[in-house]
Structures are given as C-alpha cells and as structure tokens.
N, C-alpha and C positions, 0 to 999 in steps of 0.2 A: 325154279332154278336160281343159281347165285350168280351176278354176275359184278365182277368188280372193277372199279375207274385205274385206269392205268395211271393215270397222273400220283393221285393221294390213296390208292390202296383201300378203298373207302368201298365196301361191302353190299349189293342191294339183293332182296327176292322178290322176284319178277313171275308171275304166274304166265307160262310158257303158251296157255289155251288164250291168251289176250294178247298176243302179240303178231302182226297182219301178219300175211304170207312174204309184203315187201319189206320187213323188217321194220324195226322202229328206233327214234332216237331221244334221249333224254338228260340233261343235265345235272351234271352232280352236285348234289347240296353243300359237299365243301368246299369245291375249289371250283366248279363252275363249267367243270372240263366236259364236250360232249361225248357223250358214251350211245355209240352204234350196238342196235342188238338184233340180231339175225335169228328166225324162226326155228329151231330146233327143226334137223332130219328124221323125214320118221323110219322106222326099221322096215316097213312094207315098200316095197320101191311104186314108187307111180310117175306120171309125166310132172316134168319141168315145171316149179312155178314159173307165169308168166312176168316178165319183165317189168321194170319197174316203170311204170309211166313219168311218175315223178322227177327229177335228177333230185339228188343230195343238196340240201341247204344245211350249213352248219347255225345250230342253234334253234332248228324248227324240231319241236318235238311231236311225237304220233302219240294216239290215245293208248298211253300204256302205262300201268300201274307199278311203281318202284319205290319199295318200302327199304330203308336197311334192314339188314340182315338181323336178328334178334341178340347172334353173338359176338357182333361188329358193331357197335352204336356209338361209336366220341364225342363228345365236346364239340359244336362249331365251332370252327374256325374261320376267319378271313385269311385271304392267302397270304396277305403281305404281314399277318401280324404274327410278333415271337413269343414262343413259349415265354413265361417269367420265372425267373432263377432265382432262387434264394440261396445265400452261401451258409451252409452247412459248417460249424467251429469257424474255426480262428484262421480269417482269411491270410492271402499270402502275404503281402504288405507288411500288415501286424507280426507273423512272423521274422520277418526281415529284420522288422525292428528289433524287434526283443532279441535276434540270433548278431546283428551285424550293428546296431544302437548302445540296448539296456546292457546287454551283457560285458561287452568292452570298457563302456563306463565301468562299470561297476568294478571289469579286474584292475581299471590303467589307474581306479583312485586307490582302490586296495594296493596297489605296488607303488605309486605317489607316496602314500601315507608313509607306510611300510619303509620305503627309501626313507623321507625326513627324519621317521623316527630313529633309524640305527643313525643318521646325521647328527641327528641332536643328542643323540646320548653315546656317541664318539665324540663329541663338541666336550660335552659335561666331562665324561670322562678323564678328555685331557686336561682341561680346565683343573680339575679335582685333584689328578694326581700332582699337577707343577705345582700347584699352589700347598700340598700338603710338601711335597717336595724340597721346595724354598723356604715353606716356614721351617722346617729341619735345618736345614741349612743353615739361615738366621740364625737359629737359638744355638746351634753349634758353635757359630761364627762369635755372640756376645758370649756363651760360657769359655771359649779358647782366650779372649780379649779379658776376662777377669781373672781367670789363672797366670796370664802372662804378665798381668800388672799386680797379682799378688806375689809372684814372684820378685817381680823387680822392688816392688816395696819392701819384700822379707831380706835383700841384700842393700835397702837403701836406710832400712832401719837397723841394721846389723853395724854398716860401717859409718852412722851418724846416733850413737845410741845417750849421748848429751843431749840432742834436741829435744826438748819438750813438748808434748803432743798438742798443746795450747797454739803454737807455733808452725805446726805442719802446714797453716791452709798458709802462713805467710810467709815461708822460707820460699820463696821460687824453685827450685831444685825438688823440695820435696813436695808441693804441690803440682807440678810438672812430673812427678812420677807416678802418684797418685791419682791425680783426676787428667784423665788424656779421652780423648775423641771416640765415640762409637757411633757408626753408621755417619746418619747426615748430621743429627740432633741430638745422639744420645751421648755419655759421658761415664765417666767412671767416678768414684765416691771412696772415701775411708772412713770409717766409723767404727766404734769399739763395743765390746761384749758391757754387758752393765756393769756396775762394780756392788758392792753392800748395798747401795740407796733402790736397785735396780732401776736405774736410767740409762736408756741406750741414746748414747752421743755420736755426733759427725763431726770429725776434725777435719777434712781435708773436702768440697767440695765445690760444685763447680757456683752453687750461692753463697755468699760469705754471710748471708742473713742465717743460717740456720747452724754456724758453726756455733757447736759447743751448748745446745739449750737442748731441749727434752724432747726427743723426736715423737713421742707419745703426742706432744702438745699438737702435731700435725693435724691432729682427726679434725679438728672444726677448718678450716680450709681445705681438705681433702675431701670431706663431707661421705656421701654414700663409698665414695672409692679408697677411705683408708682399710677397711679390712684386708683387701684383697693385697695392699702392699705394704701391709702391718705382719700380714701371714707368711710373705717370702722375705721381710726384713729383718724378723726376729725367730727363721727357721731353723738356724745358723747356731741354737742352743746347745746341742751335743758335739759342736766341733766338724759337723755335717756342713756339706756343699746343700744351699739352697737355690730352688728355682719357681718357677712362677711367674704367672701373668697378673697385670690390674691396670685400670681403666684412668686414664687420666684427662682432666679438662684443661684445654686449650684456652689462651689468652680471649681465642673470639668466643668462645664458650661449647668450641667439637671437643667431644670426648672421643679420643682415641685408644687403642690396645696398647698396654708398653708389654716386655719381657725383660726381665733383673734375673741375673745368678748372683749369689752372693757366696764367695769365696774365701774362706779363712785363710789372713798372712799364717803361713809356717812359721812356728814358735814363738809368737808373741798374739794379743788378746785382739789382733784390730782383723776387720774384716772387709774385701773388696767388694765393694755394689757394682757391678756392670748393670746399664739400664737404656733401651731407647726403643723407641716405635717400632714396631713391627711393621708396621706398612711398609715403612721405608727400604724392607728387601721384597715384600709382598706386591709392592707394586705395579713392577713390569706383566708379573703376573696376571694383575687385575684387568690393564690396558689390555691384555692378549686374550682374555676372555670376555673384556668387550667387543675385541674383532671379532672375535668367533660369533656371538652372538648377530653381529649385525652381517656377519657374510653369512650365518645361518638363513638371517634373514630374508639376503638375496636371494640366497639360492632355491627356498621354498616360494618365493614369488615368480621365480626361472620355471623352477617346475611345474607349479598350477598354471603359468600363462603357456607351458608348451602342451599338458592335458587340454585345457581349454580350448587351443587352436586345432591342437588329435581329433578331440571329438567334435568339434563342432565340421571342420574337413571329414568325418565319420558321417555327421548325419545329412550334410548337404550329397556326397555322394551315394550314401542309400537311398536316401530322398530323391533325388534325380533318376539314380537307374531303378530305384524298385518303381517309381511313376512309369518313364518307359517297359517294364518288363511287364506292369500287370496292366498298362492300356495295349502290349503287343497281346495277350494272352485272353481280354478283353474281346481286342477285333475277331481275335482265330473262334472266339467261342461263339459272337455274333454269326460270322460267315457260319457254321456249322450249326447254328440254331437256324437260321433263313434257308437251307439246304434240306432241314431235316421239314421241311412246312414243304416242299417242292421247288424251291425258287434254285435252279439250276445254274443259273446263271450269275450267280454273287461273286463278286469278284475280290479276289486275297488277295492284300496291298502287301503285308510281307514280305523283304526280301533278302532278308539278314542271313547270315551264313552258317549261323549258330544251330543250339538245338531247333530253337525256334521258328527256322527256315527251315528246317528237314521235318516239322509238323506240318507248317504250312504247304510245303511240297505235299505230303503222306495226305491232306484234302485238300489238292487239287485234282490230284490224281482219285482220291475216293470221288469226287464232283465230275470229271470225263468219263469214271467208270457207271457212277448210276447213269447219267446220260445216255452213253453207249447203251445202257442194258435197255434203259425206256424205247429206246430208238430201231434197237430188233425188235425189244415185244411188239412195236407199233407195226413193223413191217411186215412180221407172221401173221398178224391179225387181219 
C-alpha cells in the first residue's frame, strides 16, 4: 500500500501483512513529520480488533517497514533549507539600467550634440554672412570715394588747367582735392598713365617722398606684396576702372589686407587711387564673431553640466528604486521558496500598495489557503 506524509507530500510502500492490528507509526525522512498508519479493513467482517493497550506517543515508531514509493523518490531535503535559484538571462536590474540609465544617455548626448551643432553652425553662419556682408560694403564704400574724388579732380583740373602737374602735391587746393581721407587710415592718391618712357608717376600723394619718381622702383620695399598692387595700379591701361586687393606691412612689421579702386579723371590722363585697410570696416564684424564664439562656448558648457546633473539624477534614482524594487521582489520570492519546502508560517513583511503588495497579498492568502487545506486533511484523518 502507498501511504503519503501530509506535511511534504513525500510517498512511502508499506507492506500491509507487517503492520499490527494496533496500527503503527513512523517518521518521515524528509521533514520529520509523524505519520500514523492503520491496519487495512478486510472485506470478511469479524470481531473488533482489540484495543490499543498502549496510548499514542509522538515519535515512537512500531516494527514497520517504509520504503518510498519507486515513482516518488526527491532529493533530501532539511526543512528549513531553500531550493537554490539561478537567474535565467538578463536579470531585472540590468534591465532597468539599460531601459531607464544607457538608453537616455545615449538619446539626451545625441540631442546635446545635435543642439550645439545646429548652434555652431547658426554661429558660423552669421558670422560668414556679415562679414562677407561688410566687406561688400567696404569695397563699395572706397570705390564710391574714388569716383567722387575723380570727379571733383576732373572739375578742379578743368578750371585750373595752368597748373603744372609738378605742383599738384604743393598747391594746397589741389592736393586737398586730390588726396582726402578714407576710412580711419586709408587716402586717396593722383597719378598719371605712362607717357613714351612708360613710367607710371604719382603727383599728388598723401607721402611727398614718392612724388614724381618711378613707381616701378616700389618693388624692393614692397618686397613679396608688390605684385599684388602693381596689378590693380597699372590695371587702369584701357581706360577701365581697376580693383583689387594686396597685402601691406605695417611699421611694426603686421602685414595687413588693403582694397584700391583705381579710377580714371574724365578727360584727361591722370587717375584716382582710393586705398585703405580692410579691417577697418571688417572689424566690428570680427569682435561679433568672437562673442559668438565665446557665448558658444558657454553655452555648450550650460549644456553638458545640465546632461551631466540629468543623468547622474537618472542613475541615482534607478539605483535607489531598482535596489528597493528587486530586494522587494527578493523577499516575496524567499517567502514563497520557504512555503513551497512546508514552512507555513513565513511571514510577508510587504506592505506597499502597489503591484507589489497585491502579489504579496495573492501569497498570503495562497499560505492560509494551503494551511486550511493541511488542517482539514488532518481532521478527516
């Protein structure tokens, strides 16, 4: 016959011809629990076993032979000891992280970047276009300033046409017409087309060192930057408006950009040089795309220290609640491990209101229900 331990469900075969009239008791090899077993009825009716002389002691066993069952045989157990769990993939935590940590990082630097970049290249942008902007500007501004001083020289040489060209840089009047102000530093110049010798001369300037000698002779103190203002000085050959940039050094020895238009007087041989730095309308410009630069700079430093403070506030709050969620999930799985060995009495510390506490409820209630069910079976028995 089979007879099984109500405690742990643990299976034995008991040979029915070995067991007294007064029944017999024996202890179960898993959990310890005593198991009562009464002499099978037989189907011929006859008188009464007689009464048991003995009374019941718990834990006294009779000579009765209790093997397990062949198709019931577990693993010993101690009662108080829990299955061991291994976690199967990529526990909850790890998750957590990578859904509620990696994955945030990863979009808030992609949209960080993403921001700075349209930043800085709305930075550049404006940068690029004021400055191409202004320089237009500028080079309108010295070619308006050489047509207006060729003009005035073509009605100054009309109604002074005695004066000899020797004399333009020292007549006050006609050097006051001729060489006048452009920008901060720059000036305006008169000088004439070659004649048979091909030499091109300056008679009105704002150096009185260079009137009247062979402007060719420039190139050794001009050095590498006479081309460039040998090529807008003498471009002026068909009677054409010339223009043009070249590179000029500085007394401290900065070579700067200049801009010259050079402008033919109307109806006579001589021609207007307008000439002065460029910087000097380029420069606001320049100051405004240093700001930009260095507010750029702040503001990428704003950015990264408000990412920085996001996720780091990201990972102390995952950190904190995913600890409590998987040491809550932890206890429920302990109590339900010590439940499932027979320990009925483990107690669920849980009491949160969440999911959490509606599992821990769902075994409490599975823990009074096996209870109950142990506590009739015992009672039928």
């Amino acid at each position: 016959m089979i007879v099984i331990c109500e405690e742990c469900g643990k299976k034995y075969r008991i040979d029915p011809a070995k067991i007294p009239e007064k029944g017999a008791k024996f202890k179960c090899k898993s959990c310890s629990h005593v198991i009562t077993v009464s002499k099978p009825v037989e189907t011929v009716p006859g008188p009464p076993p007689p009464p048991d002389p003995m009374p019941d002691r718990d834990g006294e066993e009779s000579p009765v032979a209790a093997e397990p069952a062949e198709q019931d045989k577990p693993a010993k157990k101690k009662k108080s000891k829990k299955p061991k769990r291994e976690t199967k993939g990529v526990g909850l935590r790890t998750k957590m992280t990578l859904l509620f940590v990696f994955i945030p990082i990863v979009l808030i630097a992609a949209a960080g970047a993403l921001y700075l970049w349209q930043l800085n290249t709305l930075a550049s942008d404006i940068t690029n276009v004021s400055s191409k902007v202004v320089t237009q500007m500028a080079e309108d501004i010295i070619q308006e300033n050489a047509r207006a001083v060729a003009k005035q020289c073509a009605l100054y040489l009309a109604g002074h046409s005695k004066l000899k060209k020797e004399n333009y840089n020292n007549d006050p009047e006609s050097k006051k017409t001729a060489v006048q102000k452009v920008g901060k530093s720059g000036y305006t110049a008169l000088y004439e087309l070659p004649d048979g010798d091909g030499v091109w001369r300056t008679w009105a300037h704002a150096n009185p060192k260079i009137i009247g000698i062979d402007m060719s002779k420039l190139k050794k103190p001009l050095g590498k930057n006479f081309p460039g203002f040998w090529k807008v000085f003498t471009g002026v050959k068909d009677g054409k408006e010339s223009r043009g940039y070249y590179s000029w050094k500085d007394a401290d020895g900065r070579e700067r950009d200049k801009f010259m238009v050079c402008t033919p007087v109307e109806g006579t041989r001589y021609i207007i040089a307008s000439t002065t730095y460029l910087d000097e309308f380029t420069q606001p410009v320049t100051h405004m795309e240093a700001r930009a630069k260095k507010f750029l700079t702040s503001t990428r430093n704003i950015v990264f220290g408000i990412m920085g403070g996001t996720l780091i506030l990201i990972i102390l709050i995952v950190s904190i609640y995913g600890t409590q969620l998987t040491g809550r999930i932890k206890s429920l799985t302990d109590v339900a491990d010590r439940i499932s060995v027979g320990e009925l009495d483990a107690e669920i510390k849980i009491k949160s209101k969440d999911e959490l506490g509606d599992l821990a409820e769902a075994i409490s209630r599975m823990q009074d229900s096996i209870r109950l069910s142990i506590e009739r079976l015992r009672r039928r028995k």
